[in-house]
Residue frames relative to the residue before (quaternion, step in Angstrom):
aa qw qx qy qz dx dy dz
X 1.0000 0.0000 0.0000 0.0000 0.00 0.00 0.00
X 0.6940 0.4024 -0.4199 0.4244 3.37 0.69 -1.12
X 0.4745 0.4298 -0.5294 0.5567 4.67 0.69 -0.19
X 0.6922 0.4079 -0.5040 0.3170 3.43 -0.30 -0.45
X 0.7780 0.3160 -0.2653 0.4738 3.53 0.41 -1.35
X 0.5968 0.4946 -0.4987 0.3880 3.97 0.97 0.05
X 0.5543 0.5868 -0.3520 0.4738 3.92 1.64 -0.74
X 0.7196 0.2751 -0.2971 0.5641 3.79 0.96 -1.00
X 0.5828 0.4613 -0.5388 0.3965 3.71 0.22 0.29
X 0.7043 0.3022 -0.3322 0.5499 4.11 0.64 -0.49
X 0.5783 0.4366 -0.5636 0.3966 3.62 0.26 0.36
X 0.6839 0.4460 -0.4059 0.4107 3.43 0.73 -0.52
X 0.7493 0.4250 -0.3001 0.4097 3.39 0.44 -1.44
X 0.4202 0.5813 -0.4554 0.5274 4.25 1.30 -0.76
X 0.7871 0.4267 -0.2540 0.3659 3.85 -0.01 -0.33
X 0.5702 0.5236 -0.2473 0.5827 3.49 1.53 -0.60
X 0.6570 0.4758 -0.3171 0.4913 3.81 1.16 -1.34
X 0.5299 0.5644 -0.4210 0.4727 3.68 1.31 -0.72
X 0.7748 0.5124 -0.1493 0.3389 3.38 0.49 -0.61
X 0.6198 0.4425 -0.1411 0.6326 3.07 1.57 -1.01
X 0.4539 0.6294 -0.2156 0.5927 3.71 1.72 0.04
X 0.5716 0.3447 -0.1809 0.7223 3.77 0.75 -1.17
X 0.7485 0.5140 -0.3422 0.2420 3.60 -0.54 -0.72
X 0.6674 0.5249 -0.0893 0.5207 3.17 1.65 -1.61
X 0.5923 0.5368 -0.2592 0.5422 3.43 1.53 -0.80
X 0.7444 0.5065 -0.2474 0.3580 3.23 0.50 -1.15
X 0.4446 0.6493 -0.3100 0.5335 3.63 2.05 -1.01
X 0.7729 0.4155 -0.1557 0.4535 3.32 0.02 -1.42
X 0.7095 0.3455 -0.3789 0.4833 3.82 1.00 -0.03
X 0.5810 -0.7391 0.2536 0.2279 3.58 1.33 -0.16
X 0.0805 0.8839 -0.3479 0.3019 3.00 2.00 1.00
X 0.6516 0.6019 -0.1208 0.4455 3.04 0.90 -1.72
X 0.6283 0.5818 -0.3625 0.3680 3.69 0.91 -0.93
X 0.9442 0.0625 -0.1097 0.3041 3.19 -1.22 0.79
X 0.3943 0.8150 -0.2390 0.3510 3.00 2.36 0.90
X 0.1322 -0.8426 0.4648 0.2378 3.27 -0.99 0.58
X 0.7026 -0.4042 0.1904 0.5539 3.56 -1.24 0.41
X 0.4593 0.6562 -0.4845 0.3517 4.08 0.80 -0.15
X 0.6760 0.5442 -0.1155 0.4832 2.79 0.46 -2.38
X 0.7062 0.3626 -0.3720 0.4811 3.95 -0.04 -0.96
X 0.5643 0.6146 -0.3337 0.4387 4.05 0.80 -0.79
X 0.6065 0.6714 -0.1551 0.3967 3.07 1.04 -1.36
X 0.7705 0.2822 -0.0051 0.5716 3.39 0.89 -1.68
X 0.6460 0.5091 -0.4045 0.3999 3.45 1.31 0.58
X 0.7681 0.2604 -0.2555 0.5263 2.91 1.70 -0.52
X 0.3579 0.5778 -0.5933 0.4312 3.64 0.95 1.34
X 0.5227 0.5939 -0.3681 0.4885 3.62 1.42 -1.12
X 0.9119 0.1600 -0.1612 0.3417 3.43 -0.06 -1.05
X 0.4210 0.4885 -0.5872 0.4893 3.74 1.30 0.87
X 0.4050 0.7685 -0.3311 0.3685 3.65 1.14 -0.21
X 0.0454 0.8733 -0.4806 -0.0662 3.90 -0.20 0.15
X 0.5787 0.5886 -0.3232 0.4628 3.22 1.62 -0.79
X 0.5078 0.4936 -0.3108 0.6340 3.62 1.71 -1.52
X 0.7001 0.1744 -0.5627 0.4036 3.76 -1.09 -0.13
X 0.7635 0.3662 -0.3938 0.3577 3.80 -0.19 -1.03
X 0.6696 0.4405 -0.4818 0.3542 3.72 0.43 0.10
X 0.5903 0.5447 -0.2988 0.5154 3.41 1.54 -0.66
X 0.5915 0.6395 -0.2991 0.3895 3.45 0.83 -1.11
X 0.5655 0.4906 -0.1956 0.6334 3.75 1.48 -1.94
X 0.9035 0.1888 -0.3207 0.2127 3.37 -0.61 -0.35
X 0.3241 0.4627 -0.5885 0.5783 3.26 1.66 0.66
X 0.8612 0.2796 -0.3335 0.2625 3.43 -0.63 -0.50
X 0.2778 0.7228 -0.3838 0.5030 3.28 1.92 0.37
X 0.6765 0.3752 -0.2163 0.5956 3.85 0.64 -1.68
X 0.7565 0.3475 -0.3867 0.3967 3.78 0.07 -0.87
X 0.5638 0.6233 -0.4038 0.3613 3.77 0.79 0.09
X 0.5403 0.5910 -0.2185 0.5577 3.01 1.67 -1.27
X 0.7138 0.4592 -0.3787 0.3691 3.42 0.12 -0.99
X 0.5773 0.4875 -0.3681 0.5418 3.50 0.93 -1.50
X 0.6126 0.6573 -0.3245 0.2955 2.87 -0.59 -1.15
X 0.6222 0.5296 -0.1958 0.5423 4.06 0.76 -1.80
X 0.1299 -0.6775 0.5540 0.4659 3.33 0.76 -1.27
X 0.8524 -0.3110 0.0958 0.4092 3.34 -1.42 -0.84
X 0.8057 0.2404 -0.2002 0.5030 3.56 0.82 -0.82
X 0.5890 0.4755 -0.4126 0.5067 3.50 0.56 0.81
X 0.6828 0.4075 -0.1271 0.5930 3.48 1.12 -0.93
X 0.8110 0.0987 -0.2736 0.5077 3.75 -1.00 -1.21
X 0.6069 0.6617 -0.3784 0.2252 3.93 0.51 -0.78
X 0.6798 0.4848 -0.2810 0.4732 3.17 1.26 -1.25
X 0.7532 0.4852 -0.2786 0.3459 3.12 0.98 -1.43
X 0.6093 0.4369 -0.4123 0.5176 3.63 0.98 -0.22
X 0.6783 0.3526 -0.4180 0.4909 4.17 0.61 0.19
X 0.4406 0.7598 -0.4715 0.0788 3.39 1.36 -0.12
């Protein structure tokens, strides 16, 4: 039980970081500037009519969180949490 509810807990939240990924990218490129609640509506639902954007965002979160695991603890989650 406890793989199951750790497998359905990262599918859900791996899809939100995909998002919260696009979002952070999209900040830092300056979309957001000079936007209104339309416009920002707008670019949420082009993102998510989008399928290629969620699975490329979606993959490379779970790209970085593979990496981390993967490092184990003191090469991996350490660094990345002093990063």
């Amino acid at each position: 039980m406890g793989v199951l509810a750790g497998f359905l807990i990262l599918s859900y939240y791996s899809v939100i970081a995909g998002w919260a990924s696009a979002y952070a990218f999209k900040a830092f490129a300056g979309s957001f500037i000079d936007a209104d609640a339309t416009k920002i509506k707008g670019l949420f639902d082009d993102f998510i009519a989008s399928p290629m954007q969620l699975i490329f965002w979606h993959s490379l979160f779970m790209a970085a969180t593979m990496l981390v695991v993967v490092r184990g603890v003191n090469k991996g989650l350490e660094k990345a949490v002093y990063f």
